[in-house]
GUVO-417261 format. One record per residue (C-alpha): x, z, y; residue number from 1; residue in one letter. Coordinates in steps of 0.1 Angstrom, whole numbers. Layout:
<u = X; w = Z; v = Y; k = NUM; r = A>
...
END
This chain:
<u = -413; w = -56; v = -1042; k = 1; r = X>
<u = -443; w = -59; v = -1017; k = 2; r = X>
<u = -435; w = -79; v = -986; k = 3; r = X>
<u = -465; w = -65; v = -968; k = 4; r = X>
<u = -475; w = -30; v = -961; k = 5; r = X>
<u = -513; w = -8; v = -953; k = 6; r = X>
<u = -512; w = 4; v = -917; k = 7; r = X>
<u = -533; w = 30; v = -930; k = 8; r = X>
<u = -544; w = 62; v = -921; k = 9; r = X>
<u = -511; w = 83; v = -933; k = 10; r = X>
<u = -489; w = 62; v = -912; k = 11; r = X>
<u = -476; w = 86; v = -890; k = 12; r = X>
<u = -466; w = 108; v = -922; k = 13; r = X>
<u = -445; w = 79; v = -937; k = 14; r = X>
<u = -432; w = 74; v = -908; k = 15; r = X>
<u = -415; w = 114; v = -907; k = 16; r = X>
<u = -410; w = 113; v = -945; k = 17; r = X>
<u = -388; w = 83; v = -938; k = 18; r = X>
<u = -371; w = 101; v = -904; k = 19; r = X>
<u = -364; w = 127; v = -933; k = 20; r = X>
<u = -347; w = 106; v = -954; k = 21; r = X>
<u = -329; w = 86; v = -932; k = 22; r = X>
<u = -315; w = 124; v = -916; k = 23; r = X>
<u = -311; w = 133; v = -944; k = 24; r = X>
<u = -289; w = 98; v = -953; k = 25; r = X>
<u = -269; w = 107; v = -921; k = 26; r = X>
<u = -259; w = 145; v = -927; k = 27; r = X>
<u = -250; w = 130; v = -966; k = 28; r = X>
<u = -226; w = 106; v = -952; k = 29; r = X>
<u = -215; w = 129; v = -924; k = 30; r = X>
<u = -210; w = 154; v = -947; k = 31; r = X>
<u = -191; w = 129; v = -969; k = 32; r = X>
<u = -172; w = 116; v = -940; k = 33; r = X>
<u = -160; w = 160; v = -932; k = 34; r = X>
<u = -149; w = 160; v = -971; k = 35; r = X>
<u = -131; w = 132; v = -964; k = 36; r = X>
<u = -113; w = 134; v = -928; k = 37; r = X>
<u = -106; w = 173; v = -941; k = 38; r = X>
<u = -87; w = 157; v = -970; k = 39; r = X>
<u = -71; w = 128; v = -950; k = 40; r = X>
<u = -60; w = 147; v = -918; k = 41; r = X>
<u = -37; w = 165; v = -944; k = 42; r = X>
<u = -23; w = 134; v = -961; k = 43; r = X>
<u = -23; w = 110; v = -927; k = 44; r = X>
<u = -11; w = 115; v = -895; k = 45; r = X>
<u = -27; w = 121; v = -861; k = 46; r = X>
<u = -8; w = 85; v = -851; k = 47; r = X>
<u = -26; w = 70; v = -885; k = 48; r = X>
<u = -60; w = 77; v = -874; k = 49; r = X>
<u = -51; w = 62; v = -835; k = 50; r = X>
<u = -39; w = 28; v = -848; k = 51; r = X>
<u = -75; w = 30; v = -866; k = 52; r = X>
<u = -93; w = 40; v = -834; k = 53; r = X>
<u = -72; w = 13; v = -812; k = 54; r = X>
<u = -88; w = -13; v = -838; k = 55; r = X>
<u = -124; w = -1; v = -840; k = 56; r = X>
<u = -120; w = -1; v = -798; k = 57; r = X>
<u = -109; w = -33; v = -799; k = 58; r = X>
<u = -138; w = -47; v = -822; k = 59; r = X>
<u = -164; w = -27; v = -801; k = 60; r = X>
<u = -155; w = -42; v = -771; k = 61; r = X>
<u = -155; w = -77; v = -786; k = 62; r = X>
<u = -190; w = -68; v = -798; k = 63; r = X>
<u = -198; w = -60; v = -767; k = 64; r = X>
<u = -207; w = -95; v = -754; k = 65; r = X>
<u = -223; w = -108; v = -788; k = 66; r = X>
<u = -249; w = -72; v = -799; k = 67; r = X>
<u = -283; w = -99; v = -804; k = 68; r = X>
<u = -301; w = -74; v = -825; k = 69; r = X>
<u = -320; w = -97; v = -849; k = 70; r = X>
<u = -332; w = -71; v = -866; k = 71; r = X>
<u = -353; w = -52; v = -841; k = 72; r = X>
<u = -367; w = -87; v = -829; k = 73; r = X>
<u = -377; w = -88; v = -867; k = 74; r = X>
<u = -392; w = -53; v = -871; k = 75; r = X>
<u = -412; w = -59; v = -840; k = 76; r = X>
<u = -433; w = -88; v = -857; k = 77; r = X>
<u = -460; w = -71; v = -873; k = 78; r = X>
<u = -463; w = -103; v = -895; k = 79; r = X>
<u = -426; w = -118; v = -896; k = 80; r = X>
<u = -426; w = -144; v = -922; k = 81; r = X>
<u = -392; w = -161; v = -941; k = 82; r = X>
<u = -386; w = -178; v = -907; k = 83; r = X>
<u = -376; w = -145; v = -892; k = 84; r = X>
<u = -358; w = -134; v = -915; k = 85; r = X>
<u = -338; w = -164; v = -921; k = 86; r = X>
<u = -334; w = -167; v = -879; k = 87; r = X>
<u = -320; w = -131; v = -885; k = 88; r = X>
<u = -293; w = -137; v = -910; k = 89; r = X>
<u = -284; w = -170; v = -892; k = 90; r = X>
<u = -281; w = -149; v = -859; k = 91; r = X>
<u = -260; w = -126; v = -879; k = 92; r = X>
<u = -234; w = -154; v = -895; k = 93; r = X>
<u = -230; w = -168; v = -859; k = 94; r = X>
<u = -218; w = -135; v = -844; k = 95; r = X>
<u = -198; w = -118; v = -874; k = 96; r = X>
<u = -181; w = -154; v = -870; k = 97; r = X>
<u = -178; w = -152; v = -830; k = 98; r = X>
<u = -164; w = -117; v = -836; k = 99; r = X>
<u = -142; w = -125; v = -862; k = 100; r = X>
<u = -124; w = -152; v = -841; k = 101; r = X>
<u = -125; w = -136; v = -811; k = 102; r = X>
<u = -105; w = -111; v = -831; k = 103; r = X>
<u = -85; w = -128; v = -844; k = 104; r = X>
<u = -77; w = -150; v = -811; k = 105; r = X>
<u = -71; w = -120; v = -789; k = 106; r = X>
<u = -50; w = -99; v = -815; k = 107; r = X>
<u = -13; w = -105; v = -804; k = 108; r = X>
<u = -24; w = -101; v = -772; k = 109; r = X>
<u = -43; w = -65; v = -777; k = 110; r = X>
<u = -8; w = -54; v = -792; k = 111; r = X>
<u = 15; w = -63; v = -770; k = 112; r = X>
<u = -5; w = -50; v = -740; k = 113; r = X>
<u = -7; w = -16; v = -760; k = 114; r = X>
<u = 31; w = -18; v = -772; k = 115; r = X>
<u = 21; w = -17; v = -808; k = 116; r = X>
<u = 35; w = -46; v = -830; k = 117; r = X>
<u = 18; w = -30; v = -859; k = 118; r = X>
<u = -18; w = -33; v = -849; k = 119; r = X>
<u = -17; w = -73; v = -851; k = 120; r = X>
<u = -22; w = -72; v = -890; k = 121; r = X>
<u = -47; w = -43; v = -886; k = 122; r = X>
<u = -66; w = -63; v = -856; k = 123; r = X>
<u = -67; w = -94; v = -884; k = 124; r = X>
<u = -81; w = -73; v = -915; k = 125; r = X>
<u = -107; w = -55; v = -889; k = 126; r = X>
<u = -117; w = -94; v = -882; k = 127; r = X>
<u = -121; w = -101; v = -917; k = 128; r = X>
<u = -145; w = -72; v = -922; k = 129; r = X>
<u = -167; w = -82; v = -891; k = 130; r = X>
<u = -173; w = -117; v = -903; k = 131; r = X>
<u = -183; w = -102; v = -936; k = 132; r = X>
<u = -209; w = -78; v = -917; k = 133; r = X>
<u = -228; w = -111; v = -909; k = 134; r = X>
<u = -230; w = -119; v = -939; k = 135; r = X>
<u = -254; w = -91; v = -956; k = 136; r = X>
<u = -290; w = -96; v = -967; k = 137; r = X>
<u = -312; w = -98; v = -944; k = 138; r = X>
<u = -343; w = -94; v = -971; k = 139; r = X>
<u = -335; w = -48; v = -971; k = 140; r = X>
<u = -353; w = -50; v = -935; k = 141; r = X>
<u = -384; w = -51; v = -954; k = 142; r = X>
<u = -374; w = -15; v = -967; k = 143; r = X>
<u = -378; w = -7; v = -929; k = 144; r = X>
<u = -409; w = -26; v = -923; k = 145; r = X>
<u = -427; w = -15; v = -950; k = 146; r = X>
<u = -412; w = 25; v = -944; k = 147; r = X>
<u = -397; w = 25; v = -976; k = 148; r = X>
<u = -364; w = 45; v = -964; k = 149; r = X>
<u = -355; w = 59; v = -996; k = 150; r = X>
<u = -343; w = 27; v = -1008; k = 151; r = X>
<u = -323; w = 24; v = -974; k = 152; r = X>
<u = -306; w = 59; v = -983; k = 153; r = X>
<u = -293; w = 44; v = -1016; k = 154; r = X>
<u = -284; w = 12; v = -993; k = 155; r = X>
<u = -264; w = 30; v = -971; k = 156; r = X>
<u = -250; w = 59; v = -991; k = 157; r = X>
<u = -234; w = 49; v = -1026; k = 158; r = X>
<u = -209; w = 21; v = -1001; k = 159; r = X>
<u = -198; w = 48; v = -980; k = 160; r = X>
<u = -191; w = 73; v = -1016; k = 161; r = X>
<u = -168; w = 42; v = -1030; k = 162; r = X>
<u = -152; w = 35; v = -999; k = 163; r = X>
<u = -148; w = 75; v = -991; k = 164; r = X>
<u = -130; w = 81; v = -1027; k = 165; r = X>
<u = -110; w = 49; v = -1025; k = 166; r = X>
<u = -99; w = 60; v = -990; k = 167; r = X>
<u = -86; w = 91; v = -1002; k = 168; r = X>
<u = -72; w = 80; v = -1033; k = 169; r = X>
<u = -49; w = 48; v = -1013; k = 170; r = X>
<u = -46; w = 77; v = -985; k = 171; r = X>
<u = -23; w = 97; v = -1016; k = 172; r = X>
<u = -4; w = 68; v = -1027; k = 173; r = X>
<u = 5; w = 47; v = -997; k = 174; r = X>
<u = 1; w = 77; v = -973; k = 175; r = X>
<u = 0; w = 50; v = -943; k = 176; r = X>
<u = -30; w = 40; v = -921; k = 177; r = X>
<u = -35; w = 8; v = -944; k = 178; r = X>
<u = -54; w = 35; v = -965; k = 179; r = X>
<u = -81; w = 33; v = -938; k = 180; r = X>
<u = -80; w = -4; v = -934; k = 181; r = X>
<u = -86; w = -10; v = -972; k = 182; r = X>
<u = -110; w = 13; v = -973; k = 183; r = X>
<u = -133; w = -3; v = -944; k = 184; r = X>
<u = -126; w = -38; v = -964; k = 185; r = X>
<u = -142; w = -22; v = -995; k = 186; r = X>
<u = -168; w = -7; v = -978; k = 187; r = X>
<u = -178; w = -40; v = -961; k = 188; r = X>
<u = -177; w = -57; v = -991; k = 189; r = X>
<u = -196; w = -28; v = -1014; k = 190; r = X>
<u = -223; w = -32; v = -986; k = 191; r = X>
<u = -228; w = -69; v = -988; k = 192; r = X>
<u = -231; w = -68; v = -1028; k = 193; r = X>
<u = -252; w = -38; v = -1029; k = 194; r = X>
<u = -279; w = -55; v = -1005; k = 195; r = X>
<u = -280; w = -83; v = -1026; k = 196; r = X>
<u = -288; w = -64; v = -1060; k = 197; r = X>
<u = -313; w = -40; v = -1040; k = 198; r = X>
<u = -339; w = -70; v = -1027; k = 199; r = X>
<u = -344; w = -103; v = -1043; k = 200; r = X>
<u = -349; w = -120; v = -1012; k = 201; r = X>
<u = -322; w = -148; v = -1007; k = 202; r = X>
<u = -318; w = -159; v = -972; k = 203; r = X>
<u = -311; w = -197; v = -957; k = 204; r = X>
<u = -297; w = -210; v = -931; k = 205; r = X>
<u = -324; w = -221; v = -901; k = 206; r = X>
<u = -303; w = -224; v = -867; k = 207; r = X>
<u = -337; w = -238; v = -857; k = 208; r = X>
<u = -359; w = -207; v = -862; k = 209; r = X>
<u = -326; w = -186; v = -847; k = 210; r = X>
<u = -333; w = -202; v = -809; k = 211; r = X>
<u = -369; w = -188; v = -809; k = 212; r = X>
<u = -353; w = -152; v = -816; k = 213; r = X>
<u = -325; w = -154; v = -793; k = 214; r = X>
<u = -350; w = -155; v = -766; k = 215; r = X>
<u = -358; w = -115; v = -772; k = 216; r = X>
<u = -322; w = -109; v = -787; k = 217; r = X>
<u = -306; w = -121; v = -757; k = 218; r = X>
<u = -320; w = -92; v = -733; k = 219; r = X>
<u = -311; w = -70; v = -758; k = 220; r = X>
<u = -276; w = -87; v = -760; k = 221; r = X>
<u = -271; w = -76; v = -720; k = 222; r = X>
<u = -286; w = -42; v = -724; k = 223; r = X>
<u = -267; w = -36; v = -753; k = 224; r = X>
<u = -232; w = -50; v = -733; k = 225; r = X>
<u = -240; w = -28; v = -704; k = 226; r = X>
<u = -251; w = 2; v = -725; k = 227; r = X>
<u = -219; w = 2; v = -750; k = 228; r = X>
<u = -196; w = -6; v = -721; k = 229; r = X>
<u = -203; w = 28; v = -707; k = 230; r = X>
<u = -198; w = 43; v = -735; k = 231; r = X>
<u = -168; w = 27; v = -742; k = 232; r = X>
<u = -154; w = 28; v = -708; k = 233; r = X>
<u = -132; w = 62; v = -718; k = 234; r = X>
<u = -119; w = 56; v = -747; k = 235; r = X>
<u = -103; w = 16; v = -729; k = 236; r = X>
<u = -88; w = 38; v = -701; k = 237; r = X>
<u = -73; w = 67; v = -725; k = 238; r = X>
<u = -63; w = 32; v = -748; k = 239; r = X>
<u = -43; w = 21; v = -719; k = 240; r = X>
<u = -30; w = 55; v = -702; k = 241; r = X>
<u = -22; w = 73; v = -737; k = 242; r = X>
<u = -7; w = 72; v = -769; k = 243; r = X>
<u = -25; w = 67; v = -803; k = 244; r = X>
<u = -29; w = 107; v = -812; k = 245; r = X>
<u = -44; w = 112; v = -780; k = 246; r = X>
<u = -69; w = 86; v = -784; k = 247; r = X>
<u = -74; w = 99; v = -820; k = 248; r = X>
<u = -84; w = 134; v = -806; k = 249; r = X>
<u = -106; w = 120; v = -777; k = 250; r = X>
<u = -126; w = 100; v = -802; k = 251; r = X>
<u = -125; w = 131; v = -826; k = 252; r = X>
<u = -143; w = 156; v = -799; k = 253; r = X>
<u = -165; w = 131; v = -784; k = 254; r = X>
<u = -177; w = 123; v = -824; k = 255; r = X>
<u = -185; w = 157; v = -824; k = 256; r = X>
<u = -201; w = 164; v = -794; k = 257; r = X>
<u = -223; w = 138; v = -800; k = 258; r = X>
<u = -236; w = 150; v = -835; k = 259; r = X>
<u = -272; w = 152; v = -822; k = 260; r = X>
<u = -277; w = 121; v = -809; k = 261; r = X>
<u = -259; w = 105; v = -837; k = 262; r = X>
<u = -271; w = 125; v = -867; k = 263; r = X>
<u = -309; w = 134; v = -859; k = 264; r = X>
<u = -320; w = 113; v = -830; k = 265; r = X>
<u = -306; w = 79; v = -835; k = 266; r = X>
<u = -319; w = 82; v = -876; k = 267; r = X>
<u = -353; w = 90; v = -863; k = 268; r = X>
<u = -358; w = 70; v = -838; k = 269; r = X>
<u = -351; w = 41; v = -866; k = 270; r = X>
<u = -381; w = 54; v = -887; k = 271; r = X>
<u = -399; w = 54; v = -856; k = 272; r = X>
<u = -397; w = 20; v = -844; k = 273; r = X>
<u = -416; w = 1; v = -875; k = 274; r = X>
<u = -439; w = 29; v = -873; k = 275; r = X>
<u = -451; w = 21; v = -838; k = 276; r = X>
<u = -447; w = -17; v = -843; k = 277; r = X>
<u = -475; w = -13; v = -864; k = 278; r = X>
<u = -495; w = 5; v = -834; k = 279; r = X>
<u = -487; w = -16; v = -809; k = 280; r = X>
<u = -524; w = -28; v = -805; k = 281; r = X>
<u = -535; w = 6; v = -795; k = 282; r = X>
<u = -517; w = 19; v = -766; k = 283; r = X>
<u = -528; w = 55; v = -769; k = 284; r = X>
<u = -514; w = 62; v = -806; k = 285; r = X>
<u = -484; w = 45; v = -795; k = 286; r = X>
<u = -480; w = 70; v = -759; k = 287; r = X>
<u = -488; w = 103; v = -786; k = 288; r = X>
<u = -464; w = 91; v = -809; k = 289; r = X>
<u = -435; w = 88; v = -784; k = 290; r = X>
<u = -446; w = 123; v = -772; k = 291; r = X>
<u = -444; w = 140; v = -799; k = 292; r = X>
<u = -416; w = 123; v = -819; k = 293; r = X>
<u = -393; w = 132; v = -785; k = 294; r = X>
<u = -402; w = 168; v = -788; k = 295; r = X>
<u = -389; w = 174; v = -820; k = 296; r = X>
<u = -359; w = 158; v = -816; k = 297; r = X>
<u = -354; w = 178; v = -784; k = 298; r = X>
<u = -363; w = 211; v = -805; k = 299; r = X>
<u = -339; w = 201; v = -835; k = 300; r = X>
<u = -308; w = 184; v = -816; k = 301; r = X>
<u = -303; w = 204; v = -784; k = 302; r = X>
<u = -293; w = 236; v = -801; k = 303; r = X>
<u = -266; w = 213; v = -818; k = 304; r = X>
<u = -242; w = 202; v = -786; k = 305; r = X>
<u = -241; w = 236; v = -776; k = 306; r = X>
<u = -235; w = 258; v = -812; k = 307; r = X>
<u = -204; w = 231; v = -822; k = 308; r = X>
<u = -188; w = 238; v = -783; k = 309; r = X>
<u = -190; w = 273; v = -791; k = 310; r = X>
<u = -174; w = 276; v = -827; k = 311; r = X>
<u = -151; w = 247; v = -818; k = 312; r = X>
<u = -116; w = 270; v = -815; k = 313; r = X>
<u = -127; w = 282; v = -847; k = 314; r = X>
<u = -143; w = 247; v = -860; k = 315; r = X>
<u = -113; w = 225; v = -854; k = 316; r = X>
<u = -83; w = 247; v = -869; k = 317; r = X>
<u = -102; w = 251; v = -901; k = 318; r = X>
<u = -112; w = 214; v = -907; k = 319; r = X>
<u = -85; w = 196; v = -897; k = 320; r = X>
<u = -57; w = 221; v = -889; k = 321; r = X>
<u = -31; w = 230; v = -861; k = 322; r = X>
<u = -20; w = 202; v = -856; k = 323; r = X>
<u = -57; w = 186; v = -838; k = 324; r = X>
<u = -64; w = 217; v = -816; k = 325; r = X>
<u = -60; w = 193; v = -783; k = 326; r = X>
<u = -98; w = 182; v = -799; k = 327; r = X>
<u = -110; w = 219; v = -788; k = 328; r = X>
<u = -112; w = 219; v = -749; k = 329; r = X>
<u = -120; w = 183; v = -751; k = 330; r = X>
<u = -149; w = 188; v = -770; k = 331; r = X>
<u = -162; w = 219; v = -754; k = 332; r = X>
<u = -162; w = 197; v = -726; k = 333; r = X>
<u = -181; w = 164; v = -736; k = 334; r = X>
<u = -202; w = 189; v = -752; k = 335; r = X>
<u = -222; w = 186; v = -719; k = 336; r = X>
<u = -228; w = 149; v = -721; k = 337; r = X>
<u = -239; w = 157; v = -758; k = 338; r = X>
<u = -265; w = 181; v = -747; k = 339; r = X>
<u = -275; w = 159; v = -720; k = 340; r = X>
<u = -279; w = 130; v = -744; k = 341; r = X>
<u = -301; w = 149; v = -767; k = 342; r = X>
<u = -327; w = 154; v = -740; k = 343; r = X>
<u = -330; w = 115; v = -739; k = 344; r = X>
<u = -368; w = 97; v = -743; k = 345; r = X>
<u = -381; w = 73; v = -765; k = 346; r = X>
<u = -402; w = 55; v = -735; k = 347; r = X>
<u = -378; w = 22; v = -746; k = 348; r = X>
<u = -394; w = 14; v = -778; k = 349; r = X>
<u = -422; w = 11; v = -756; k = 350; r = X>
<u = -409; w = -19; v = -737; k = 351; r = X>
<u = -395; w = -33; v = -769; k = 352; r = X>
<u = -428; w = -31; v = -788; k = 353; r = X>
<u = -446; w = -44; v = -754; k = 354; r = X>
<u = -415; w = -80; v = -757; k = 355; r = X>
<u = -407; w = -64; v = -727; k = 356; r = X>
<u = -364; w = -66; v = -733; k = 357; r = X>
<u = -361; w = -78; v = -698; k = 358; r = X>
<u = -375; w = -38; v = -685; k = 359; r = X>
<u = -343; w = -25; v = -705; k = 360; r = X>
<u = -319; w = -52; v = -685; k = 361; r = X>
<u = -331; w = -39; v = -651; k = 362; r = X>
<u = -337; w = 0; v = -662; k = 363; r = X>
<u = -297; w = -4; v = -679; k = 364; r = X>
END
């Protein structure tokens, strides 16, 4: 495969054919992930699905303080060579091993504090599967770089249909939340063999080349910390104030209410990025792409917020039965901050494409 890629003159059209695919990769696995929550809520509890959430919270907020982003910092370079990539991958080892200790470390503490014995073991198999995370290949960015998204779809997707049917399938025979802890192991795994196969690149380890990089990725690492702790900040207090089904049905509505931003925004904005690194050199193309790209997003995710608050006492009953109808007033509710979300810019990439990461600190 071709390292290098043709600005060319049908850039911005590869650029939305591979928004379209990458869409169209989220709505797959979304639709995946409905097949397979409609199929678990009936063979797991409610209190299954919280002891998941109180792990994922947990490794969110270790990930928090270590979010470098190597990639972008490699996207951005119009003409990254194997240092970057290798800088990448090293950046990536380091934190899935930070994580995975500081997992690890704080586990029998996050359990006692919450009153839940259980969610050691599950704290120390979550670890596990983030030290793993560093360990994919970084060579499938050049399927970004060079807009070649089609090959990210396949990336992405067949991990998430193994893990989904064994899921379901441990969900049946062990009917305990250890069905949902195998099945993020597998996907984990799935992912890291799959990248491998897909792109011949074989990355190396060069701390050296890392340094250079952690100059951008550390701005991001502070916007990123202040960013996902707002997010975040809800779900820590309801952690602390509630009990695991609670939890499970705040995280279940604000999923929801955030389809747009999470399904057709955050997918296009990652076909977007590579598209204007490669027009970063003239500031005009970049300023009409941003334009436009945010007005159909606008047009396509606003509706979205508002129709799923609206059908929700219908919605949630259907999909995962009685017994999750607390998600329905919740949901109507953070359906606000969902429509408010979808109105969000793209003015950031600008600052990231200008090795401006210090703008996103102050603006955060």
């Amino acid at each position: 495969m071709k390292n290098n890629s043709s600005d060319g003159p049908d850039l911005g059209y590869r650029v939305a054919v591979g928004a379209g695919w990458l869409i169209a990769l989220r709505w797959t696995d979304r639709l995946v992930a409905l097949l397979s929550i409609t199929v678990l809520a009936r063979l797991l509890s409610p209190a299954d699905f919280g002891m998941m959430s109180y792990a994922i919270l947990v490794v969110g907020i270790v990930e928090l303080f270590t979010h470098l982003a190597p990639d972008l910092a490699v996207l951005r370079e119009r003409n990254a060579d194997r240092n970057s990539f290798d800088a990448a991958y090293s950046i990536n080892v380091l934190r899935g091993a930070f994580v995975a200790i500081a997992i690890a470390i704080t586990a029998p503490l996050v359990s006692t504090l919450y009153g839940l014995p259980d969610l050691l073991p599950v704290l120390l198999c979550i670890a596990f599967t983030s030290f793993l995370q560093g360990l994919e290949n970084t060579g499938v960015l050049y399927f970004q770089k060079n807009l070649n998204f089609h090959y990210l779809f396949v990336l992405k997707f067949a991990p998430r249909l193994v893990a989904t049917v064994a899921t379901i399938i441990l969900a049946w025979l062990l009917a305990t939340y250890w069905a949902l802890v195998i099945g993020v192991i597998l996907h984990r795994l799935a992912m890291i063999s799959l990248s491998y196969i897909m792109h011949p690149f074989r990355p190396r380890w060069n701390p050296s080349s890392a340094l250079q990089m952690l100059k951008f990725s550390g701005w991001l690492a502070v916007h990123n910390f202040i960013h996902g702790l707002a997010e975040r900040l809800p779900a820590i207090v309801l952690a602390r104030a509630a009990n695991p089904a609670s939890l499970a049905f705040f995280t279940t509505a604000n999923e929801l209410a955030t389809l747009a931003s999470t399904e057709i925004q955050a997918p296009a904005r990652t076909a977007l990025f590579p598209g204007l690194a490669k027009l970063s050199d003239d500031r005009s193309e970049v300023r009409n792409a941003i334009v436009n790209a945010t007005a159909l997003m606008v047009m396509f995710a606003l509706p979205i917020p508002i129709g799923v608050a609206l059908i929700a006492p219908k919605l949630i009953p259907l999909l995962l039965g009685d017994p999750w109808n607390p998600v329905v007033p919740m949901l109507q509710l953070l359906a606000v901050g969902g429509a408010l979300t979808a109105l969000g810019s793209n003015g950031y990439f600008l600052l990231l494409i200008q090795n401006r990461p210090h703008s996103l600190v102050a603006l955060s």
